[in-house]
PDB file with SEQRES, HELIX, SHEET and CRYST1 records, atoms N, CA, C and O in Angstrom:
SEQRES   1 A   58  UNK UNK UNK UNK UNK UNK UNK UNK UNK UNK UNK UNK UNK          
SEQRES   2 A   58  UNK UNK UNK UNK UNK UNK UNK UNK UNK UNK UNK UNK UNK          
SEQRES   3 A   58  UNK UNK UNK UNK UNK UNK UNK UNK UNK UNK UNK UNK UNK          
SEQRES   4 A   58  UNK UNK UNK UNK UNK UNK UNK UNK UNK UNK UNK UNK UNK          
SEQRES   5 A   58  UNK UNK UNK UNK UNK UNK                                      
HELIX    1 AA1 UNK A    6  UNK A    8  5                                   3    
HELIX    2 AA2 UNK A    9  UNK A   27  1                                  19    
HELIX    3 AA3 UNK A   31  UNK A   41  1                                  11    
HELIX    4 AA4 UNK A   46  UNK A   49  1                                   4    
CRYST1    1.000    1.000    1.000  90.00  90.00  90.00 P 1           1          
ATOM      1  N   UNK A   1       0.845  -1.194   0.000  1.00  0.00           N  
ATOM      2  CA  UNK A   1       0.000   0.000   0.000  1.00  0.00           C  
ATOM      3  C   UNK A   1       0.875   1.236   0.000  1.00  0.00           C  
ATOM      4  O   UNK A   1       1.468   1.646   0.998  1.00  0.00           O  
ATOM      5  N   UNK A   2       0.908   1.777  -1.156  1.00  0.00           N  
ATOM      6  CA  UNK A   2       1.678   2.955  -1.509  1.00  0.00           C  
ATOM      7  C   UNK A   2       0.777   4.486  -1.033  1.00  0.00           C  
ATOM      8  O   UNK A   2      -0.349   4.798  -1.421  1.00  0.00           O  
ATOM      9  N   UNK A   3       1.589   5.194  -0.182  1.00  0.00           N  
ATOM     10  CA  UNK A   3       0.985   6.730  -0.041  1.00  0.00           C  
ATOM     11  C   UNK A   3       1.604   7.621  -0.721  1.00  0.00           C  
ATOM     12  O   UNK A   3       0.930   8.609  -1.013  1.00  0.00           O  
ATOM     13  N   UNK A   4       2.988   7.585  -1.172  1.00  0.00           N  
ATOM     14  CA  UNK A   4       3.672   8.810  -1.576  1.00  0.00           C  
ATOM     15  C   UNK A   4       3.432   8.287  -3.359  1.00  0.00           C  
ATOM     16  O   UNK A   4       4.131   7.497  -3.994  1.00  0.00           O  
ATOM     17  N   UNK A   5       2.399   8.928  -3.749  1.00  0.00           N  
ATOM     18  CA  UNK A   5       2.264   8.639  -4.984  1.00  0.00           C  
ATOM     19  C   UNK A   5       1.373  10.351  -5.126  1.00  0.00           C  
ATOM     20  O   UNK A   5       0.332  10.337  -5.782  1.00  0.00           O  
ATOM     21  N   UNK A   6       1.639  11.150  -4.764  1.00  0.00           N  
ATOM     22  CA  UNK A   6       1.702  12.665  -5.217  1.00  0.00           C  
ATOM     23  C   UNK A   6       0.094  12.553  -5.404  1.00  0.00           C  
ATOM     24  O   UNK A   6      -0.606  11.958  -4.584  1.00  0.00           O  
ATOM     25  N   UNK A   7      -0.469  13.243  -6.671  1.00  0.00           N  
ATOM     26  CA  UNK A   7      -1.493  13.278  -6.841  1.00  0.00           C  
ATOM     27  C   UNK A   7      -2.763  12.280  -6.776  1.00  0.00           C  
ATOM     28  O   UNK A   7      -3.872  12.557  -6.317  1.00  0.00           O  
ATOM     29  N   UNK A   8      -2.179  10.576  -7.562  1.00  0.00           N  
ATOM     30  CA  UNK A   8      -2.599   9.499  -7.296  1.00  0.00           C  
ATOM     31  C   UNK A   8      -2.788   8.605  -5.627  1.00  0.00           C  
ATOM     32  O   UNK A   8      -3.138   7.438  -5.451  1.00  0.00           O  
ATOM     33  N   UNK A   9      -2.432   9.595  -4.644  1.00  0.00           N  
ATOM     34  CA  UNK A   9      -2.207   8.804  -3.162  1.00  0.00           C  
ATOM     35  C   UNK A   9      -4.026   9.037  -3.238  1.00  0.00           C  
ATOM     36  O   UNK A   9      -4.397   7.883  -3.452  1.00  0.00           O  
ATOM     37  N   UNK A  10      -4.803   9.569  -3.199  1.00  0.00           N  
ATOM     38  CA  UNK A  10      -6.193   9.365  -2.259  1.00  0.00           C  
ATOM     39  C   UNK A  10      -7.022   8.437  -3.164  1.00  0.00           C  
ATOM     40  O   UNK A  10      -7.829   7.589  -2.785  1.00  0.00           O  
ATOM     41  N   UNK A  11      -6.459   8.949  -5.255  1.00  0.00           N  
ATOM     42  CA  UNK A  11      -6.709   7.008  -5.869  1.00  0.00           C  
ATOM     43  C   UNK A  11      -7.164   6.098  -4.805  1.00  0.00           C  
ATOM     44  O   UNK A  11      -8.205   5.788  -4.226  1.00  0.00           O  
ATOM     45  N   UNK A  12      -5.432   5.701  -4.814  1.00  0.00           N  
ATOM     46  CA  UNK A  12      -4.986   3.919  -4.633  1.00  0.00           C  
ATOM     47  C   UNK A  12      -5.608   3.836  -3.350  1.00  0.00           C  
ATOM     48  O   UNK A  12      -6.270   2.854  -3.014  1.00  0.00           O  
ATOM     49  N   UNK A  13      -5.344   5.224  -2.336  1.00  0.00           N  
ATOM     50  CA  UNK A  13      -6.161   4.939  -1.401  1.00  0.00           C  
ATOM     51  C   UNK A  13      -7.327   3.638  -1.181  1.00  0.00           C  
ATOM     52  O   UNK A  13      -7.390   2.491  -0.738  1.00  0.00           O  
ATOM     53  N   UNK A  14      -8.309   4.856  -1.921  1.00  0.00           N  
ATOM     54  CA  UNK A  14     -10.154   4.503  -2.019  1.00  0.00           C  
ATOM     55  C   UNK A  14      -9.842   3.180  -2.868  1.00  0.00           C  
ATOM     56  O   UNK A  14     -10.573   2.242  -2.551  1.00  0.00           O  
ATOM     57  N   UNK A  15      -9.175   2.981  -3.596  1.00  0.00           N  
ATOM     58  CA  UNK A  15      -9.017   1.353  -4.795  1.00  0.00           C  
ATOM     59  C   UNK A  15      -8.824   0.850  -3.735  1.00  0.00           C  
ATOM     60  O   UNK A  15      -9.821   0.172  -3.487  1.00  0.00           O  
ATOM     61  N   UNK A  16      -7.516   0.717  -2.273  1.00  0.00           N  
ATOM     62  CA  UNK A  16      -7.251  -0.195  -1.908  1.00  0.00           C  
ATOM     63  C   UNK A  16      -8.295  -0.620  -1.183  1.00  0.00           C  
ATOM     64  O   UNK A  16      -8.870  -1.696  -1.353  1.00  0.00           O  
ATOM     65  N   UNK A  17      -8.705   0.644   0.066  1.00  0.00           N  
ATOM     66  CA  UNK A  17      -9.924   0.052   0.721  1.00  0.00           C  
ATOM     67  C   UNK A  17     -10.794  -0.736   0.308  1.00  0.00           C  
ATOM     68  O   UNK A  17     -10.953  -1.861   0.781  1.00  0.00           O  
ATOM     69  N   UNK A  18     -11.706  -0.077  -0.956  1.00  0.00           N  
ATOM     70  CA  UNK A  18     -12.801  -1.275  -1.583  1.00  0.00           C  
ATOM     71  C   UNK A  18     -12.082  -2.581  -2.364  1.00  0.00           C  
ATOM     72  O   UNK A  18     -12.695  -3.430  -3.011  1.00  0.00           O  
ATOM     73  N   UNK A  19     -10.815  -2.536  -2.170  1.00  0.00           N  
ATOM     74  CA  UNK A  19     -10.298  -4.255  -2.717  1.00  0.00           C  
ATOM     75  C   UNK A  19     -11.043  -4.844  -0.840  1.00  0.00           C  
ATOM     76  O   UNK A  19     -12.083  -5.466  -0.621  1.00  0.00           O  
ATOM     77  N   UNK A  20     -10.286  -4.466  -0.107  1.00  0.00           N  
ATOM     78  CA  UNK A  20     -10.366  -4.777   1.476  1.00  0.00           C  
ATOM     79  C   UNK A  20     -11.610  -5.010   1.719  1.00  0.00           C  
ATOM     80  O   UNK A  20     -11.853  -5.906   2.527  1.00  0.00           O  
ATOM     81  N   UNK A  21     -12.667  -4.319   1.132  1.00  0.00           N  
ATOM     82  CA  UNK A  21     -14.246  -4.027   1.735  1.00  0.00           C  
ATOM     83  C   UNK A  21     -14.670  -5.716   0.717  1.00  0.00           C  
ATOM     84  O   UNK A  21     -15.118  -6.642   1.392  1.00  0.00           O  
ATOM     85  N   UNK A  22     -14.536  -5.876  -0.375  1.00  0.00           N  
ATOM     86  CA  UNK A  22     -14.461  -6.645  -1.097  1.00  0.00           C  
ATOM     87  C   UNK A  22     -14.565  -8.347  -0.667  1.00  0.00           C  
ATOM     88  O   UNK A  22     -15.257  -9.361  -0.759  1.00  0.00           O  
ATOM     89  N   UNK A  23     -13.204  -7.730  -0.090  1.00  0.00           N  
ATOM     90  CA  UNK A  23     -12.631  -9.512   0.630  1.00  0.00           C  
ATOM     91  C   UNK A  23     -13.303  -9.508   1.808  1.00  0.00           C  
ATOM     92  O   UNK A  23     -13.961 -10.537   1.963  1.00  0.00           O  
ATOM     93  N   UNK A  24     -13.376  -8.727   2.692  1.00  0.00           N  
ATOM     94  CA  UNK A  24     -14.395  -8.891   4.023  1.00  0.00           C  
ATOM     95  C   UNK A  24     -15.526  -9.051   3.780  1.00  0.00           C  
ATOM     96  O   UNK A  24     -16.323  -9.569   4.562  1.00  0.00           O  
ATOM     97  N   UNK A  25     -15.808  -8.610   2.588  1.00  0.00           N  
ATOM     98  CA  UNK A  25     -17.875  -8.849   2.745  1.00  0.00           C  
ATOM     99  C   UNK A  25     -18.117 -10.657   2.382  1.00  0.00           C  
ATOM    100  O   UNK A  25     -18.986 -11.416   2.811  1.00  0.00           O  
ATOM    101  N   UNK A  26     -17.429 -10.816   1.814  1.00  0.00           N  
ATOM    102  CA  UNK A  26     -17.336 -12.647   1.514  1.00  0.00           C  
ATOM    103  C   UNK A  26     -17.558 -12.906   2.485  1.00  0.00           C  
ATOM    104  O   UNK A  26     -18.722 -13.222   2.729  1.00  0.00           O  
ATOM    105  N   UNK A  27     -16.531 -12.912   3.593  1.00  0.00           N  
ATOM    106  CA  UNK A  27     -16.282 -13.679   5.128  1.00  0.00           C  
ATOM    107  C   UNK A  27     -17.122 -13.135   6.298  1.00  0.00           C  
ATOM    108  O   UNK A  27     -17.236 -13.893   7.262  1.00  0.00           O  
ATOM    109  N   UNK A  28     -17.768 -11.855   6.361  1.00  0.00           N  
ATOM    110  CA  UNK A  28     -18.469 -11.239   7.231  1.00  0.00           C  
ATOM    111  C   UNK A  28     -20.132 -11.258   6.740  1.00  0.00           C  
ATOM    112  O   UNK A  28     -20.722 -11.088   5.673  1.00  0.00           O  
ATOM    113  N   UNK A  29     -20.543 -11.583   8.230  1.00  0.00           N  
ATOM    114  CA  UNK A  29     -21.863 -11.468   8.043  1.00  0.00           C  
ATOM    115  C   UNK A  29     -22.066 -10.280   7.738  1.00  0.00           C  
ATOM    116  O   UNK A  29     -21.086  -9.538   7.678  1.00  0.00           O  
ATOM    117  N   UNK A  30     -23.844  -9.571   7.360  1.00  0.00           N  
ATOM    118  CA  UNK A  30     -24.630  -8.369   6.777  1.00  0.00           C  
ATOM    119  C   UNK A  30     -24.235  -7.513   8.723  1.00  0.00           C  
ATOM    120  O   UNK A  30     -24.018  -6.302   8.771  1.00  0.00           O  
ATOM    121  N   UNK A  31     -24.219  -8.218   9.819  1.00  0.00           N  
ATOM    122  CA  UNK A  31     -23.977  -6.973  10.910  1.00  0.00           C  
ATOM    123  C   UNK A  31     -22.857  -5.823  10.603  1.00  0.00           C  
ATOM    124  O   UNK A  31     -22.717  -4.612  10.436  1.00  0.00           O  
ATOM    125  N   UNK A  32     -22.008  -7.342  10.659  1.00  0.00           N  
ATOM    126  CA  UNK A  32     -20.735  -6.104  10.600  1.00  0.00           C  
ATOM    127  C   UNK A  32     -20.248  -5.697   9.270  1.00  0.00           C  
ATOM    128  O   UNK A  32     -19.145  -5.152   9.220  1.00  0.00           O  
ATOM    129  N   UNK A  33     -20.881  -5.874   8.248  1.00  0.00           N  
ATOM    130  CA  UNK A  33     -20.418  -4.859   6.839  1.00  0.00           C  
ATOM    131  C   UNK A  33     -20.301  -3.428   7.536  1.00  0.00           C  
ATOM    132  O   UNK A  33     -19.205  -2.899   7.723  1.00  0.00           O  
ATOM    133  N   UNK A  34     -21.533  -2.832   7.914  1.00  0.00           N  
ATOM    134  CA  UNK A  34     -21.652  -1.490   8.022  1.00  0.00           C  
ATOM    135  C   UNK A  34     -20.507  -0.702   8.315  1.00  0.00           C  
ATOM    136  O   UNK A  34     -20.082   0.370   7.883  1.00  0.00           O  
ATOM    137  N   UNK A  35     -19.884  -2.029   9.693  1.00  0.00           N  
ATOM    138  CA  UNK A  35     -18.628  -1.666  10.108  1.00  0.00           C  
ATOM    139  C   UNK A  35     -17.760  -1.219   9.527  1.00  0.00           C  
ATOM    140  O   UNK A  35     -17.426  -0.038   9.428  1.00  0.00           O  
ATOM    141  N   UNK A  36     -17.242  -2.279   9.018  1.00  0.00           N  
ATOM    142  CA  UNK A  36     -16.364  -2.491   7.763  1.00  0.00           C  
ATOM    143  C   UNK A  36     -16.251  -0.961   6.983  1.00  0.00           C  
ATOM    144  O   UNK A  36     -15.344  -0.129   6.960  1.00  0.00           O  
ATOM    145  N   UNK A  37     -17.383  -0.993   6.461  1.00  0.00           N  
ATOM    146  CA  UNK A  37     -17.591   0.684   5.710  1.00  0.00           C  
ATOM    147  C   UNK A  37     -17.472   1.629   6.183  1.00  0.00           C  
ATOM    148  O   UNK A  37     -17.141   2.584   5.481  1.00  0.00           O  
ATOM    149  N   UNK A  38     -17.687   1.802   7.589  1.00  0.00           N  
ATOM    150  CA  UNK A  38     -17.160   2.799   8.393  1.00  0.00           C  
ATOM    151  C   UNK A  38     -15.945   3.246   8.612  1.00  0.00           C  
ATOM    152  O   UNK A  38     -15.577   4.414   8.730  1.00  0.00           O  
ATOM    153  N   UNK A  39     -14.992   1.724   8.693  1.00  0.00           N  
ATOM    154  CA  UNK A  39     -13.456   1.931   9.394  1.00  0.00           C  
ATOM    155  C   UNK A  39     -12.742   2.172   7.551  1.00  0.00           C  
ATOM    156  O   UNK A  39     -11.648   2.715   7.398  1.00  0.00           O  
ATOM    157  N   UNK A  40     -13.511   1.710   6.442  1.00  0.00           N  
ATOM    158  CA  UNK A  40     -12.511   2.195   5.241  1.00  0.00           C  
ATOM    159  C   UNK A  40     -12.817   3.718   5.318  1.00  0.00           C  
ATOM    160  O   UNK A  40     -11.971   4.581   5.554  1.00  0.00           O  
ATOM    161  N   UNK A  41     -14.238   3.949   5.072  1.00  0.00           N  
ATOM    162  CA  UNK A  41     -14.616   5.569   5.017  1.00  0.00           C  
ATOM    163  C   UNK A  41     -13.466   6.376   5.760  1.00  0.00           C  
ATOM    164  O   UNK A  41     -12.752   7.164   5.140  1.00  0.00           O  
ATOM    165  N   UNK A  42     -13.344   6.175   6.914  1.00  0.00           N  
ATOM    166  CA  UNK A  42     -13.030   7.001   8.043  1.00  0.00           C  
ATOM    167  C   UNK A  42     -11.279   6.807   7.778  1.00  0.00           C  
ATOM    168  O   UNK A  42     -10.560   7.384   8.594  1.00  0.00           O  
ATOM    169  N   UNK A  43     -10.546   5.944   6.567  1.00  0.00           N  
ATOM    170  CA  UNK A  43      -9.269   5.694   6.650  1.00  0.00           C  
ATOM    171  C   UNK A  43      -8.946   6.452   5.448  1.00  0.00           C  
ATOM    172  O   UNK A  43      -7.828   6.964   5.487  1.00  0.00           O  
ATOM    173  N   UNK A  44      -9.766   6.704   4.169  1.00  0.00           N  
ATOM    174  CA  UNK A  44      -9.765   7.381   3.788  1.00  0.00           C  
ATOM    175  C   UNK A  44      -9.653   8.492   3.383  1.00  0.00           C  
ATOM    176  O   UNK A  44      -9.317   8.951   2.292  1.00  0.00           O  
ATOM    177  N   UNK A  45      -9.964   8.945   4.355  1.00  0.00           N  
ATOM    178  CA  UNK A  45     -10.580  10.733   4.959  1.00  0.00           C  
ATOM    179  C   UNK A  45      -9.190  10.758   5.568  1.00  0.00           C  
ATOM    180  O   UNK A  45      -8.498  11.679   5.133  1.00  0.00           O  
ATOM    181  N   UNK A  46      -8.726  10.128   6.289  1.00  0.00           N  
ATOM    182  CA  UNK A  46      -7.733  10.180   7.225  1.00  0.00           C  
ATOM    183  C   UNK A  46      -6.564  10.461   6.024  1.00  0.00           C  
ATOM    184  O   UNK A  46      -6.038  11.566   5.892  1.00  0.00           O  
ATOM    185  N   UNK A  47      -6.266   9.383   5.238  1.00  0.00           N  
ATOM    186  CA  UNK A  47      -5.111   9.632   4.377  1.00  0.00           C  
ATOM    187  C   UNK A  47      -5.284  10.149   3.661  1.00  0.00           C  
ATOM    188  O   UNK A  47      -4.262   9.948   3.006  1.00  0.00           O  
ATOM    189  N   UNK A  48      -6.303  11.306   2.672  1.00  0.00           N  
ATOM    190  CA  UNK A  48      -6.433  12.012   1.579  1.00  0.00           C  
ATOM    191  C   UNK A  48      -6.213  13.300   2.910  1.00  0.00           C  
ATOM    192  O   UNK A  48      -5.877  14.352   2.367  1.00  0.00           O  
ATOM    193  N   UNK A  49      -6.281  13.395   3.877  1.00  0.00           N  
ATOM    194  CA  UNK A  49      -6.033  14.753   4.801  1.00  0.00           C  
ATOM    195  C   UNK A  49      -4.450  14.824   4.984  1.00  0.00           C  
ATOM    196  O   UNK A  49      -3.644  15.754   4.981  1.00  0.00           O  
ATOM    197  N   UNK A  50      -4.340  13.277   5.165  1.00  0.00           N  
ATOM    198  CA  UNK A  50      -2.762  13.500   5.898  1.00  0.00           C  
ATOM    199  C   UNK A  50      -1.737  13.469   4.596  1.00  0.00           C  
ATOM    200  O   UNK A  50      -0.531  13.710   4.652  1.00  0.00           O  
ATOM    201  N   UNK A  51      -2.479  13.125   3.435  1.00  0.00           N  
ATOM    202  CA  UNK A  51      -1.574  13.435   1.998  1.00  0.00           C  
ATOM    203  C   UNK A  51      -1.379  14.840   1.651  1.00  0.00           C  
ATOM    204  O   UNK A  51      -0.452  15.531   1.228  1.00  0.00           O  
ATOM    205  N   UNK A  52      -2.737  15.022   2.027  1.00  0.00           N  
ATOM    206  CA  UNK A  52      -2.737  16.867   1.411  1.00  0.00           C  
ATOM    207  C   UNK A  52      -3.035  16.747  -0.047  1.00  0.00           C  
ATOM    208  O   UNK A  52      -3.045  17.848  -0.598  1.00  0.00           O  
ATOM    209  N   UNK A  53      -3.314  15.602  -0.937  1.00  0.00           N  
ATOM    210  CA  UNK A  53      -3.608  16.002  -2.377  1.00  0.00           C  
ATOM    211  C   UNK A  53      -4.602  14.512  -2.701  1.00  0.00           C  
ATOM    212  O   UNK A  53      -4.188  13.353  -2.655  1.00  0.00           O  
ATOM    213  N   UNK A  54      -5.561  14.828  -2.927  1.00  0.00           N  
ATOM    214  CA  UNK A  54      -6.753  14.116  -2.752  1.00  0.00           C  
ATOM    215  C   UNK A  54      -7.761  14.044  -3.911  1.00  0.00           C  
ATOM    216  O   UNK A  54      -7.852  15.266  -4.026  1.00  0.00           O  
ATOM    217  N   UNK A  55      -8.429  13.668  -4.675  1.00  0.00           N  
ATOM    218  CA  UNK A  55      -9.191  13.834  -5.291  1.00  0.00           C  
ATOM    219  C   UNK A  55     -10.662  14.345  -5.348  1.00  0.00           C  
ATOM    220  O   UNK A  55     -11.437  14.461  -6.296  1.00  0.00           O  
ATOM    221  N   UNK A  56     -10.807  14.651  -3.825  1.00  0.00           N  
ATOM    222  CA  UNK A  56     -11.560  15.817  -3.175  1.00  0.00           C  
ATOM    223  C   UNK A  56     -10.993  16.957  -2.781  1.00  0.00           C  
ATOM    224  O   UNK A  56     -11.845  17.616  -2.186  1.00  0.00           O  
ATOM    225  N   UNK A  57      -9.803  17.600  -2.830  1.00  0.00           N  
ATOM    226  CA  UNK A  57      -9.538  17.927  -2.630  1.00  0.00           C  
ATOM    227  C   UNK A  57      -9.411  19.204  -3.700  1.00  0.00           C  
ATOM    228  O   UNK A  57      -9.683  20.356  -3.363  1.00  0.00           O  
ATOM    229  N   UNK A  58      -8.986  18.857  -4.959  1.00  0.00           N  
ATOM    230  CA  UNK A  58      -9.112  19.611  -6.127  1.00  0.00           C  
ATOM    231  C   UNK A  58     -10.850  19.729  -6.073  1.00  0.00           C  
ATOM    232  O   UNK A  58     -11.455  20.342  -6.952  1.00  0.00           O  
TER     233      UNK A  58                                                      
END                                                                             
């Protein structure tokens, strides 16, 4: 999981999470998806802030 990828970091970000959200929804019951979506959302946000160049950001 690459961050220093300049403009492309909040990308690969959001790609990597929903690979992650992906493979957990197979193995996890419908309770804890929501979860799941919460802790990528919220990791997201976290690293397109702490990159500083985001695709929300422009």
């Amino acid at each position: 999981m690459k961050v220093e990828e300049g403009h492309l970091a909040g990308e690969n970000i959001t790609f990597v999470a929903t690979k992650r959200e992906r493979r957990r929804k197979r193995l996890l019951p419908k309770s804890l998806r929501s979860i799941v979506k919460a802790l990528a959302c919220g990791r997201r946000r976290r690293n397109a802030i702490a990159t500083g160049s985001g695709p929300r950001d422009r």
